[in-house]
N, C-alpha and C positions, 0 to 999 in steps of 0.2 A: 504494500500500500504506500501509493508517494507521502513525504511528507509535505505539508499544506502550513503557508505561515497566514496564523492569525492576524489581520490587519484591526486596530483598534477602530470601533464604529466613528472614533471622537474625528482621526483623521479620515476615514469614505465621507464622512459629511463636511469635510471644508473641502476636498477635491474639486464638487461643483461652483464652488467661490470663486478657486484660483482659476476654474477654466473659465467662467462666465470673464474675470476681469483680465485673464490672459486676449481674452477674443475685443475685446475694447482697445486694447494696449495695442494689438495688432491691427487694428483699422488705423490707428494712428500711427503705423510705420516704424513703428519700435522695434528693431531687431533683436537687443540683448536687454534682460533684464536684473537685477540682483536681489537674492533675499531679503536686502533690507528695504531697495525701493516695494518691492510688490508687500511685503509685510503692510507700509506707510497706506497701501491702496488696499488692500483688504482688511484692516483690524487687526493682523496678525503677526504674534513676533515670530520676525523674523528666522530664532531658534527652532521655533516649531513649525517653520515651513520646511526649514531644512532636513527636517526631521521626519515630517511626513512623508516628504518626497523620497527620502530614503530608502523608503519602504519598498520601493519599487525601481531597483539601480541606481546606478551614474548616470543621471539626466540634468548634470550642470557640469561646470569646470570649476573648480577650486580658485577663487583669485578672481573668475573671471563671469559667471553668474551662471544666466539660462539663456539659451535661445528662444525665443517668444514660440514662435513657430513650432519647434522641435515638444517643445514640453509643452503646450497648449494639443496637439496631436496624440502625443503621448496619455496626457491625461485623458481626453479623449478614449483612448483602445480601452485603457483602463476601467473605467465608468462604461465604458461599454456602448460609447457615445456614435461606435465608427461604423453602425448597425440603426437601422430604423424599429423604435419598439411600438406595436400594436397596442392597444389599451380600449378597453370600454368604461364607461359611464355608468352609472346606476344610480338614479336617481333624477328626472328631468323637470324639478320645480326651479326657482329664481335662480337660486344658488348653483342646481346644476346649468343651469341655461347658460350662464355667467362664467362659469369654469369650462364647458365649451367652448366659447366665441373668445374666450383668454385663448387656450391651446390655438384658435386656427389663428392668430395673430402670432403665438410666441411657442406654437410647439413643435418648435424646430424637428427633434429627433423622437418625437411622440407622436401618432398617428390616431385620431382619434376611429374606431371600427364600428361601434356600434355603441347603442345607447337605449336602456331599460329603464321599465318604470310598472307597479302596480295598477296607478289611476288610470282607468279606462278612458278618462278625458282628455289623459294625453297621449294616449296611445294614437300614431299616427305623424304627428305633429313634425315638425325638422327640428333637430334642434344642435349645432355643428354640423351641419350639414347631412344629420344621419334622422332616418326616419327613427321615433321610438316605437321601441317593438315592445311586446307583454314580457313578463318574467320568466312567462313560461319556457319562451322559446332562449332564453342566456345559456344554460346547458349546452344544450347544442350547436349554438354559437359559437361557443366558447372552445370547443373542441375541434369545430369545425376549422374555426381561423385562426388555430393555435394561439390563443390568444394567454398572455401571465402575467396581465396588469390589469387593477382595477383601480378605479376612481369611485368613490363611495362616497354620494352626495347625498341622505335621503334620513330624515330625524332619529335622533337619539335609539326611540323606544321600537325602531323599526332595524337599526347597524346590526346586532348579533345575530338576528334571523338571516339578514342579508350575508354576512361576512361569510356562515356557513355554507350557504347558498355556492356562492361564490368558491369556497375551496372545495366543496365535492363535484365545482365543475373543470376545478385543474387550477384555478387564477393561486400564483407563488406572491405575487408581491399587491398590495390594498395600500391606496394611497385615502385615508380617511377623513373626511371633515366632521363626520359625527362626534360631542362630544362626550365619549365614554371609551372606556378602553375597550379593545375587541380580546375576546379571548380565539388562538387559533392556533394551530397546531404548528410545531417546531419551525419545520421548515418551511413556513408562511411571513413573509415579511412586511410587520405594519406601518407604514410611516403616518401619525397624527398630525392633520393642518388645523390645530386648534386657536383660532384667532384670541381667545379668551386666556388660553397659557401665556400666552406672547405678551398677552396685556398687561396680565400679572408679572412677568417679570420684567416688562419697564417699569414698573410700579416698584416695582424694587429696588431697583438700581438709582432711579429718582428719589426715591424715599429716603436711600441709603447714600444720598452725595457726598462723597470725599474721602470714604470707605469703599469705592469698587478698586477688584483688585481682576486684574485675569490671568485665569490658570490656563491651561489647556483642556 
């Protein structure tokens, strides 16, 4: 059995940081950059960029930084960016409508496929350009268009029915805006877009002025 190195989750989730601010840096012509400028542009010390990148070879020169180019690609392969991913929707009320017509604006390597919903009222309707279709038929969807992302737009007291829904039709990774935790089996991975967390911890860091400290 190979052996597999553990990457910490803290640095897979600044990866999309630096590639978002790598791809900025590059429309403006910047060929070379250094840990401690790009640290200044993401929030990040510069220790721990070096350090994340780490993780994954010599993708700078000692002295002499990164190549924009080179490590913006790289990260890229890495994140898995260098592949188009499928994804469906569930849930087509405001909030889903909205996180649609977001993606066909900004979702570059996200493909939006299809889009469910219970309410008979909306069944039918466009919404991202995708007809919504009943719950019924997501199963088979789902397996049909290989699909292993979901978007999970649809309230609270409705997400744990859904989420199971959703892993016995194959979907590995739920991007969820419900807020409640999902409970789902090991190898299901959930990422929470809880606007109300977020709020709470400005709220904190505002509260706590001249006491913030950042770790990694």
């Amino acid at each position: 059995m190979p052996f597999r190195i553990k990457i910490p989750r803290s640095t897979i989730d600044r990866l999309p940081i630096y590639y978002r601010c790598l791809n900025l840096i590059e429309e403006h012509g910047i060929e070379e950059i250094s840990s401690q400028v790009l640290g200044v542009r993401v929030g990040v010390d510069p220790s721990v960029i070096r350090k994340d990148l780490a993780w994954f070879g010599e993708l700078g020169k000692r002295g002499v930084g990164y190549n924009v180019t080179y490590l913006k690609e790289a990260i890229a392969r890495i994140l898995g960016l260098d592949r188009e991913w499928p994804f469906i929707l569930v849930g087509a009320g405001k909030l889903g409508m909205a996180l649609a017509e977001h993606n066909q604006k900004y979702g570059r390597h996200f493909h939006l496929v299809g889009v469910f919903d219970r309410d008979q009222e909306k069944i039918g309707l466009m919404v991202g350009g995708q007809r919504v279709r009943p719950m019924e038929e997501m199963s088979a969807f789902v397996k049909e268009k290989d699909v292993k992302i979901a978007m999970l737009a649809v309230p609270a007291e409705e997400a744990q029915k859904v989420a199971y829904e959703l892993v016995k039709s194959g979907i590995k990774g739920i991007l969820s805006y419900a807020p409640i935790t999902l409970s789902v089996p090991q190898d299901v991975l959930v990422y929470n877009a809880d606007y109300n967390l977020e709020l709470q911890r400005l709220a904190y860091y505002l509260s706590n002025d001249g006491n913030i400290t950042w770790g990694e």
